[in-house]
C-alpha positions in Angstrom: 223.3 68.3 46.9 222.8 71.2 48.5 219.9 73.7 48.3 220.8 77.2 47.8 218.5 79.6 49.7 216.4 81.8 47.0 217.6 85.1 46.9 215.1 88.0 47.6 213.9 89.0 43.9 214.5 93.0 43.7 211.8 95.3 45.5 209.5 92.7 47.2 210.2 94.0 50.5 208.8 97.3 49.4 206.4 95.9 47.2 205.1 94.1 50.8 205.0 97.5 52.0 203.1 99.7 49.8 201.0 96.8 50.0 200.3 96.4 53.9 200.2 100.4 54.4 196.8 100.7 51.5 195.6 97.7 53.7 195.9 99.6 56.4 194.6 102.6 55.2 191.9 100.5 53.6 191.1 98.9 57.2 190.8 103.1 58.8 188.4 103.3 55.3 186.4 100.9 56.3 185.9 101.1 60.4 185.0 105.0 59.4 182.2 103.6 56.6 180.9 102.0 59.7 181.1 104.0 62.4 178.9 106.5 60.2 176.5 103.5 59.1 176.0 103.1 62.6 175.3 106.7 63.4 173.0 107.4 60.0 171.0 104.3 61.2 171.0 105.9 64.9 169.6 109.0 63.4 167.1 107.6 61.5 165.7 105.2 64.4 165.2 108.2 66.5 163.6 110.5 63.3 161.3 107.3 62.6 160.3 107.6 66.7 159.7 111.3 66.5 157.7 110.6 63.5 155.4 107.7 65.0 154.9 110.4 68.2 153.7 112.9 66.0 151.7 110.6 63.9 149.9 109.1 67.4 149.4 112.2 68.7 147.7 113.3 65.0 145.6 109.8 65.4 144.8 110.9 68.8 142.9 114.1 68.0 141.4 112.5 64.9 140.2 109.8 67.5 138.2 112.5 69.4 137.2 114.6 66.8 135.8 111.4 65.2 133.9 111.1 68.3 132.5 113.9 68.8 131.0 114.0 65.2 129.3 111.0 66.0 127.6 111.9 69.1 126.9 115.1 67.6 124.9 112.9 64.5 123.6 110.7 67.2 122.3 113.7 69.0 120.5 115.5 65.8 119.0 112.1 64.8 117.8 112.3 68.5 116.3 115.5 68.6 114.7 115.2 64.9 113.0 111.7 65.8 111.5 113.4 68.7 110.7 116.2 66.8 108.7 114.4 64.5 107.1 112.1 67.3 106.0 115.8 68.8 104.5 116.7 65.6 102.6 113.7 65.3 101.3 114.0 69.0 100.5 117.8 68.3 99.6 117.3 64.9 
């Protein structure tokens, strides 16, 4: 007995191709989905910097206006108590 080799069944070969060259363009698909992944994500690390920046800086000024609103309380509490105290002493 002898084995016959299989013959090729009709288009297979080109069937094979059509196949590897969508693969292929499939692959150039997908490194290009990536590549602008990467450089969306890129752009939004450095937006999401520029934003915390601007945001410090904002809680920086808050910060010292804060302060100076306080003192300035402190200081009008101040000069009202002594005020009073004067009154009494004059009074």
């Amino acid at each position: 007995m002898t084995t016959q080799a299989a013959a090729p069944l009709p288009g297979v070969e080109q069937r094979l191709a059509a196949i590897e060259s969508r693969l292929a363009v499939l692959e150039a698909t997908m490194a290009l989905f990536i590549e602008e992944q990467r450089q969306y994500r890129e752009e939004q690390r450095a937006e999401q910097r520029e934003f915390r920046q601007e945001n410090n800086a904002r809680l920086g000024r808050v910060e010292a206006n804060l302060t100076r609103v306080y003192l300035t309380v402190i200081g009008l509490m101040g000069t009202i108590i002594v005020g009073g105290i004067i009154l009494r002493v004059l009074g």
